[in-house]
Legacy VTK file of the C-alpha trace (Angstrom):
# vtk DataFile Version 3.0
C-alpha trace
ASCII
DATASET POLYDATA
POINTS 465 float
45.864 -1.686 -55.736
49.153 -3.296 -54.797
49.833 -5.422 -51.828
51.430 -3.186 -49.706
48.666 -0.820 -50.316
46.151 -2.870 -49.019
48.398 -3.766 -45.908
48.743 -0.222 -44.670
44.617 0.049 -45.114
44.416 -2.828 -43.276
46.100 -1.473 -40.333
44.706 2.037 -40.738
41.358 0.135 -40.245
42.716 -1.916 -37.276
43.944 0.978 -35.288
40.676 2.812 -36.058
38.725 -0.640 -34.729
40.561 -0.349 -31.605
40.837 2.610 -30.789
36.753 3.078 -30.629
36.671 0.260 -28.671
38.897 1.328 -26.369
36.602 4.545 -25.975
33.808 2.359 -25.993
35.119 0.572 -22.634
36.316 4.044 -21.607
32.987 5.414 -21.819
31.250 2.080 -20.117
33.965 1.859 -17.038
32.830 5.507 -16.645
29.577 4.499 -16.550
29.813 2.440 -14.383
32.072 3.911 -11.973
29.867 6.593 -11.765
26.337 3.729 -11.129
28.395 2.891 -8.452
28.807 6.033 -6.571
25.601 6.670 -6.604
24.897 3.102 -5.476
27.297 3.514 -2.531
25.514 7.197 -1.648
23.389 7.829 1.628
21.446 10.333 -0.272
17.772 8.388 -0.191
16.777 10.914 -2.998
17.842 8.803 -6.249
18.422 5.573 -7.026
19.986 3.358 -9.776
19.910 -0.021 -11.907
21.381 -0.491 -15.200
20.933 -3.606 -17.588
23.810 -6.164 -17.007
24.230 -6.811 -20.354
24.552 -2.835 -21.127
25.225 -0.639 -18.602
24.356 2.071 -21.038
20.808 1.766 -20.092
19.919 3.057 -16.872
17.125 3.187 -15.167
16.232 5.906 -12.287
14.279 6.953 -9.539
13.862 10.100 -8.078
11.871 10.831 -4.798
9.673 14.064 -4.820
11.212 16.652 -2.612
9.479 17.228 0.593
7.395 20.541 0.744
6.591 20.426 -3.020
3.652 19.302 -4.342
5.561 16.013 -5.534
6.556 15.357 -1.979
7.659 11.901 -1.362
6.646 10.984 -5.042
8.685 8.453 -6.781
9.355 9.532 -10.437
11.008 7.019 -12.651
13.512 7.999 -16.102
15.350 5.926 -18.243
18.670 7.226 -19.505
20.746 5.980 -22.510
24.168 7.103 -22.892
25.589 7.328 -26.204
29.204 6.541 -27.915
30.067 10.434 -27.333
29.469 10.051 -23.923
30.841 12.368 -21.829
31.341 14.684 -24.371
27.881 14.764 -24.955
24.772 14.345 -22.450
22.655 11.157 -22.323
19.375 10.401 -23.474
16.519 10.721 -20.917
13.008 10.460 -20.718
10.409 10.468 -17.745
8.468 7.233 -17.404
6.205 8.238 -14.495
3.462 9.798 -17.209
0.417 8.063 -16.731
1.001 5.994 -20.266
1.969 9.365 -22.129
-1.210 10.941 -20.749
0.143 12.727 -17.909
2.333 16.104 -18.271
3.949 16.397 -14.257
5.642 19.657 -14.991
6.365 22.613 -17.307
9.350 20.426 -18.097
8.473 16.771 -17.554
6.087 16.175 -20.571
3.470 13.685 -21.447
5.309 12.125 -24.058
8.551 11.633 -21.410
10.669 14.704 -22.975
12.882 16.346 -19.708
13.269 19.681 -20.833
16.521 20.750 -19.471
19.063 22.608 -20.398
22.330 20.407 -19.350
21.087 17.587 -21.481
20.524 20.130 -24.832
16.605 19.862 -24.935
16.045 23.148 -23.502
18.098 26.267 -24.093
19.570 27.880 -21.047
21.285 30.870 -20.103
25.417 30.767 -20.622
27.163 28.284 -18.946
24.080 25.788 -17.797
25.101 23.696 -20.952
25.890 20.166 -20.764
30.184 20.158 -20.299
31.814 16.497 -20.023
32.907 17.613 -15.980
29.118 16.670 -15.546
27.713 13.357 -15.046
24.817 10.794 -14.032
24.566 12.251 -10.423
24.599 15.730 -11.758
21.592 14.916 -14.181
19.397 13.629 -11.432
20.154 16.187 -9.079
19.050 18.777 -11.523
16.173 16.582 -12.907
14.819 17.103 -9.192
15.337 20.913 -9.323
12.531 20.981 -11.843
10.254 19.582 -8.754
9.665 22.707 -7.503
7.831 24.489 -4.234
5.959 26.611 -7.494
6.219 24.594 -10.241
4.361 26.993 -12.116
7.140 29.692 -12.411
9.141 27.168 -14.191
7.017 27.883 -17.478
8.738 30.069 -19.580
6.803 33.580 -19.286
5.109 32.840 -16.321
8.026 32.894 -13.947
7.066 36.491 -12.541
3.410 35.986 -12.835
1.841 38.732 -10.064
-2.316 38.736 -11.258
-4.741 37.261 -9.426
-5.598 34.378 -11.870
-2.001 33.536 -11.971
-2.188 32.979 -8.392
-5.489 31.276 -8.863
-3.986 28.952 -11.157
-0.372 28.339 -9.299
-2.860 27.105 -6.321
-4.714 25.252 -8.866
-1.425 23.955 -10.501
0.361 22.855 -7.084
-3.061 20.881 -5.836
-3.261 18.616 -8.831
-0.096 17.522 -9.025
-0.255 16.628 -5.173
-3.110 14.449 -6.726
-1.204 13.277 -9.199
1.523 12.164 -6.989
-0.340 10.139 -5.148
-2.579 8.557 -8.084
0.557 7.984 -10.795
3.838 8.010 -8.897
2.917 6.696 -5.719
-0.379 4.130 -6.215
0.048 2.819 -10.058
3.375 1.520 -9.930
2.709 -0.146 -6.968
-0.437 -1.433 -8.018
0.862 -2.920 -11.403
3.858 -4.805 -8.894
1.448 -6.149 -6.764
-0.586 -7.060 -9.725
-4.076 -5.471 -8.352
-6.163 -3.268 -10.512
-7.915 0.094 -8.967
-10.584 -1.640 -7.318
-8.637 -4.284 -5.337
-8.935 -7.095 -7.189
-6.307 -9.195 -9.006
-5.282 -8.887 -12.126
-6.178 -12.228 -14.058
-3.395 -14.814 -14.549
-1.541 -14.224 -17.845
-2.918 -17.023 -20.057
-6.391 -15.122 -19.628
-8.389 -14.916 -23.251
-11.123 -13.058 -24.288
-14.084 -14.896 -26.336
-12.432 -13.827 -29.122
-9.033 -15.109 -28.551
-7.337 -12.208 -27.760
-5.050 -11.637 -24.305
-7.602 -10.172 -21.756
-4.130 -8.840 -19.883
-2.190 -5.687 -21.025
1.484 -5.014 -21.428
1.854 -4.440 -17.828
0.563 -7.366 -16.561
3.610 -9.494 -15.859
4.814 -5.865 -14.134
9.042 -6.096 -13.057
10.814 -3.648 -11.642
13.915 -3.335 -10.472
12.468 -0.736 -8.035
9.538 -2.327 -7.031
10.778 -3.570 -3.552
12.197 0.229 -3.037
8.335 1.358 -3.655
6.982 -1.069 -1.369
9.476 0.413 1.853
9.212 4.023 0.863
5.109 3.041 0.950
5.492 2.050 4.715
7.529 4.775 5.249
5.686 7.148 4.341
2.294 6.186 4.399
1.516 8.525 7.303
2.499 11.283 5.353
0.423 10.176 2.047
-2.958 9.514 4.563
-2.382 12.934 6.325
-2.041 14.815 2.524
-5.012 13.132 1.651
-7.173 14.042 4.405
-5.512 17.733 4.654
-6.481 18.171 0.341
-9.545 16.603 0.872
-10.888 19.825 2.775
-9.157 22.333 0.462
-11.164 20.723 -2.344
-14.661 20.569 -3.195
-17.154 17.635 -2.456
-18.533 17.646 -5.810
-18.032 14.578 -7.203
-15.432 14.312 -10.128
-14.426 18.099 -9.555
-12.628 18.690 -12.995
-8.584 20.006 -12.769
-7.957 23.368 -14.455
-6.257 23.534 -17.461
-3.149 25.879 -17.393
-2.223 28.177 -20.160
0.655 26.676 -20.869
-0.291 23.049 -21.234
-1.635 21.957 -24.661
-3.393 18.834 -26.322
-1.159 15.651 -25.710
0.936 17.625 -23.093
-1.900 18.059 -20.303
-2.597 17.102 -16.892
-5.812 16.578 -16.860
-8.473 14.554 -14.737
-10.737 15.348 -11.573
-9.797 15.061 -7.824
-10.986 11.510 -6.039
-9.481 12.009 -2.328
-11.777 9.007 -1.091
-10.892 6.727 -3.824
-7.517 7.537 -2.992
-7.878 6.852 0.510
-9.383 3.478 -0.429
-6.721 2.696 -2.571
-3.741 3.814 -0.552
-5.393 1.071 2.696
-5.759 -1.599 0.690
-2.002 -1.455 -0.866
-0.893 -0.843 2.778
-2.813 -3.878 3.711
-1.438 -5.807 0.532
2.148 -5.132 1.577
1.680 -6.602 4.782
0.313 -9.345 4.191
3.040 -10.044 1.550
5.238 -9.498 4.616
3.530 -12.245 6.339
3.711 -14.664 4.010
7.279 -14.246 3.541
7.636 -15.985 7.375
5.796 -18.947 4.866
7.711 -19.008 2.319
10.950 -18.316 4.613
10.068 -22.037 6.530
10.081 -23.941 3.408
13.120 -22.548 2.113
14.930 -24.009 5.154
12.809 -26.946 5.053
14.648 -27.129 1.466
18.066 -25.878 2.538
17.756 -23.152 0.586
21.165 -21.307 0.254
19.383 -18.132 1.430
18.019 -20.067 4.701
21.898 -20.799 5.669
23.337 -18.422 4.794
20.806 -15.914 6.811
20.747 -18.784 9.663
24.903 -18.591 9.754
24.884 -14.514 9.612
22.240 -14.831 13.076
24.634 -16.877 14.775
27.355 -14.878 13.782
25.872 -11.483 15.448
24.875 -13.370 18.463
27.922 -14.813 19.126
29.407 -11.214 18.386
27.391 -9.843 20.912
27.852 -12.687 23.574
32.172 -11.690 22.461
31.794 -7.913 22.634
29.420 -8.190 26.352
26.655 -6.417 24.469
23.848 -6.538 26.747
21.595 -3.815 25.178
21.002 -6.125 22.498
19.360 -9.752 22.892
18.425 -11.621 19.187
16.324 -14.476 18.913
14.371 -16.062 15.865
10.661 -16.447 15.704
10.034 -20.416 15.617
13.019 -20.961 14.971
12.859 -19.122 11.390
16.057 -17.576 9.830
13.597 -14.976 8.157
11.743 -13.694 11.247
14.739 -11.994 13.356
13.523 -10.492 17.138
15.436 -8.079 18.575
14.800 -7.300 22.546
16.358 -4.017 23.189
17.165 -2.929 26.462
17.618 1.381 26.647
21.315 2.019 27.479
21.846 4.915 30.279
22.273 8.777 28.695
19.878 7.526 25.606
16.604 8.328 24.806
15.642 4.809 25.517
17.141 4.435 29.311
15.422 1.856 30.678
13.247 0.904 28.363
12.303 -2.585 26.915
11.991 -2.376 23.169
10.843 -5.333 20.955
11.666 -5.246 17.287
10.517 -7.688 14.290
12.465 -7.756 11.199
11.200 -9.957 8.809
13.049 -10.968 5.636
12.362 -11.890 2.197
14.292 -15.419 0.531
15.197 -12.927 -2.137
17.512 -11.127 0.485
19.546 -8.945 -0.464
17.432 -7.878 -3.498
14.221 -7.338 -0.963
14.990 -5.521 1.603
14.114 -6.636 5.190
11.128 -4.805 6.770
11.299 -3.768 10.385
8.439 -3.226 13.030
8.452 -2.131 16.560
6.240 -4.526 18.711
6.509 -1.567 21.618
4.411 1.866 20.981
6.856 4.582 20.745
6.278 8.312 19.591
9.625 8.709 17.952
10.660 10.557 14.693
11.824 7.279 13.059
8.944 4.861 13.976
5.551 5.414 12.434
2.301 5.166 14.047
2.003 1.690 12.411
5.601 0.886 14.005
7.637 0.925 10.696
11.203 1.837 11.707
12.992 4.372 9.352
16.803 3.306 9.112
19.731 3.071 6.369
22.531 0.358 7.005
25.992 0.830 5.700
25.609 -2.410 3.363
22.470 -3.921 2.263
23.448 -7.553 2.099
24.599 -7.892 5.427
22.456 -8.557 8.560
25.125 -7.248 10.885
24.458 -3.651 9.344
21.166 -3.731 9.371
20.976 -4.552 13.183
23.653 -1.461 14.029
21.286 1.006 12.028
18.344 0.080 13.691
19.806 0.577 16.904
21.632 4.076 16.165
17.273 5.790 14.967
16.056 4.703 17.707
19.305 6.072 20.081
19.764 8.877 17.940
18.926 11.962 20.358
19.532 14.770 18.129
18.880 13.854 14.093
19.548 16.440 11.668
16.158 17.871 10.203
15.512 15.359 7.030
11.948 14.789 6.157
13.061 11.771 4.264
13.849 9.664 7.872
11.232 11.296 9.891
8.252 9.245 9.233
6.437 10.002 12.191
4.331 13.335 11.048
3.386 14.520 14.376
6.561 13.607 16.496
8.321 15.694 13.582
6.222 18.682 14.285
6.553 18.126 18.175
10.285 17.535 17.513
10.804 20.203 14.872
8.839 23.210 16.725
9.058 25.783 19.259
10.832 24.752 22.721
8.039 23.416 24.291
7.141 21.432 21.647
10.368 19.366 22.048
10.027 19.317 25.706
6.039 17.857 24.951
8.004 15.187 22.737
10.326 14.080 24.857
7.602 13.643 27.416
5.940 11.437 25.533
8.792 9.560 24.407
9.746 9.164 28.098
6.308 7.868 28.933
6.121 5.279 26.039
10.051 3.599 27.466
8.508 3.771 30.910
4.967 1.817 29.548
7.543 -0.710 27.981
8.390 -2.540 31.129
4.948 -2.314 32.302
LINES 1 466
465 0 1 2 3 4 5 6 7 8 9 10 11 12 13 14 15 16 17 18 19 20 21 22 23 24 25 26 27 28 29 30 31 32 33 34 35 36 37 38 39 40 41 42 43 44 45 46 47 48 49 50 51 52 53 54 55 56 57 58 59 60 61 62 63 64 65 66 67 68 69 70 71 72 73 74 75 76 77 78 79 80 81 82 83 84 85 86 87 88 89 90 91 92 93 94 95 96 97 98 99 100 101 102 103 104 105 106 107 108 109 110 111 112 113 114 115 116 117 118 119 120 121 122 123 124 125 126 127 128 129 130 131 132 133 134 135 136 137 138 139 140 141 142 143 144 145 146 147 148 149 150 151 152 153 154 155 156 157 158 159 160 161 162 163 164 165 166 167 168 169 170 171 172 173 174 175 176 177 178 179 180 181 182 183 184 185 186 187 188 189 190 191 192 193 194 195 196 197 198 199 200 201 202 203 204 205 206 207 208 209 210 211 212 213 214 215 216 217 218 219 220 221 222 223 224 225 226 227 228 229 230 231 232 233 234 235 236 237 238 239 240 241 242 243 244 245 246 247 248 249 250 251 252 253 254 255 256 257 258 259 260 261 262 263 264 265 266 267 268 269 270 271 272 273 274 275 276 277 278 279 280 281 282 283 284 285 286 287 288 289 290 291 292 293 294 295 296 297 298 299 300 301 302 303 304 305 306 307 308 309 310 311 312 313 314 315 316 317 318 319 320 321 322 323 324 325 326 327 328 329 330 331 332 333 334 335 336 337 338 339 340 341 342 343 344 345 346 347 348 349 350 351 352 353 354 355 356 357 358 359 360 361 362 363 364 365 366 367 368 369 370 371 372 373 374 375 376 377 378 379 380 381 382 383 384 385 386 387 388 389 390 391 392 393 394 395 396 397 398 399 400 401 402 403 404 405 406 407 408 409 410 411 412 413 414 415 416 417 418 419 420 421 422 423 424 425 426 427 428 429 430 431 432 433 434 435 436 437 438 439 440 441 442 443 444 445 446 447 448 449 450 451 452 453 454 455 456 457 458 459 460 461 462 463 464
């Protein structure tokens, strides 16, 4: 082969070499751009991380919808895109399957296959195939679809089921996947990052042997996350929900104990959801995380103290953002709002708020905790109300339901915590309400709203008691 030959190879070969790598950074900044939307969304229903060293590899969660058995759920997926992405649909499979043993769906398997038809593992009629105009967001959404009111209709063949066992078993179905929720997508994962075992106590420390040498600990035990702290607020959000679900299933179902779930037609050896109902263990379980994440809570004020004993950057740079909103409000004459800090700790913020005329809260003296972790921003602060109030965004145990603009700034936080509480008229979102029986008081007939504001007008009124 002459010289020349082997020169215009050589740049064949080059332009071939950059040109996929310019489609390989075409198909990462897309990526990434699109991480980021979904980063920047309000929508509380999905959420995002992605390796740094590969944004290819995502990781997701997606919360149950409300009024479906997987109601407030929080069902994790990994996604992979390939080199063809977007021409072609990324790679995803359901994590939140009990270990493989657990099939949540006629379409989320055991094994993690999502059958769908956008990402080609299911075929579906004309024009639900995957088409590059489609992306990340669009995959979620539809991944949440498959949550259903009826999951059972989504079965192939069953979707216009009408007999009486069918409707036996869609009852069946719908009440062990509420189980399920609770047990696998809900408890486990939150279990494993607190690293307790089912019956409360502690997993042992990692360098644990048997007598024979062997780890005592399994895969799981040094359990991270990048959506553990998420889990841990959507817990204290909606814990009143997951205790009243609890209770409410635990009449439906029968007090034998270890009551066997049904099998459905369509499920089959390895793709099954199959156990027995335990309501009381459930209740058991779902206190003692509840009383795990608090105390965490607590001993972040600890662990808080000695990172300013330290100078920790964390302790000045949260110490500098409090005097910055303090002298912002002494600037901007905002009376409604006085801030202090609890012993003089950057990560225990108080807020005194004093109920502006033509809100909600006229008159009233509200006292709000936020405490903060010394890995702020990554965990999120966690906010209490010291003052009873019967509102749709503060839960019986005083956890305050908000969403600030930007996560790793204290200034945000403060505003959104303000604008629940003030918030007359929300828009109907079981997500925010957290607060089961304002919500129904709130939510129902006239009178019902006038019986909530009632009380709401009571507890401001008790406040300066």
């Amino acid at each position: 082969m002459s010289d020349q030959a082997i020169i215009r190879i050589t740049r064949v070969l080059l332009s071939l070499s950059s040109l996929l790598s310019e489609l390989r950074w075409t198909n990462t900044r897309l990526g990434f751009k699109e991480i980021k939307q979904i980063e920047q969304n309000a929508d509380l229903s999905i959420a995002v991380s992605y390796e740094d060293s590969d944004i290819r590899n995502v990781r997701a969660i997606i919360l149950g919808p409300p009024e479906t058995p997987y109601q407030f759920g929080l069902f994790e997926f990994t996604i992979k895109f390939g080199k063809e992405y977007p021409a072609k649909p990324p790679s995803v499979k359901a994590v939140t399957t009990n270990s493989g043993a657990c099939r949540f769906s006629p379409n989320l398997y055991a094994g993690g296959k999502v059958c769908l038809s956008i990402l080609g593992t299911w075929t579906g009629e004309r024009g639900e195939q995957w088409s590059s105009a489609q992306g990340l967001e669009s995959v979620l959404i539809s991944i949440q679809s498959l949550m259903s009111s009826n999951p059972y209709e989504n079965e192939p063949g069953y979707e216009h089921a009408k007999s009486s066992s069918d409707q036996t078993n869609m009852a069946q179905y719908k009440a062990k996947i509420r189980h399920e929720t609770i047990r696998i997508a809900v408890l486990q994962p939150l279990e494993e990052a607190l690293d307790l075992l089912p019956d409360g106590t502690n997993k042992p420390p990692p360098d644990t042997f048997s007598e024979d040498g062997e780890s005592s600990n399994d895969e799981d035990s040094t359990y991270d996350n990048p959506f553990n702290d998420l889990r841990k607020r959507r817990f204290l959000w909606y814990y009143e929900s997951y205790s009243q679900l609890i209770e409410e299933e635990s009449k439906d179902i029968p007090t034998k104990p270890q009551h066997q779930f049904q099998r459905m037609p369509f499920e089959s050896t390895g793709n099954t959801m199959d156990g027995h109902f335990d309501y009381p263990e459930l209740k058991r379980r779902l206190v003692l995380l509840k009383d795990k994440i608090m105390e965490e809570t607590e001993n972040w004020k600890v662990e808080g103290l000695q990172a300013k004993k330290d100078e920790l950057g964390i302790a000045v740079n949260l110490q500098r953002q409090y005097e910055q909103i303090v002298e912002s409000l002494k600037h901007h004459k905002n009376y409604s709002i006085d801030l202090s800090l609890a012993d003089d700790n950057p990560f225990v913020w108080r807020i005194t708020y004093f109920g502006r005329p033509t809100t909600p809260l006229e008159g009233g003296i509200i006292k709000i905790r936020i405490h903060l972790s010394p890995r702020f921003p990554e965990e999120q602060p966690r906010v209490f109300l010291e003052t009873r109030l019967s509102h749709v965004r503060v839960s019986k145990e005083g956890v305050i339901c908000y969403s600030p603009r930007k996560i790793d700034e204290m200034r945000h936080h403060v505003e959104a915590i303000v604008a629940a509480l003030e918030d007359e008229d929300p828009p109907y979102d079981p997500r925010t309400t957290v607060n089961p029986e304002a919500s129904r008081l709130f939510w129902g007939t006239p009178e019902d709203r006038k019986k909530y504001k009632r009380t709401l007008r009571r507890d401001v009124e008790r406040s300066v008691e």
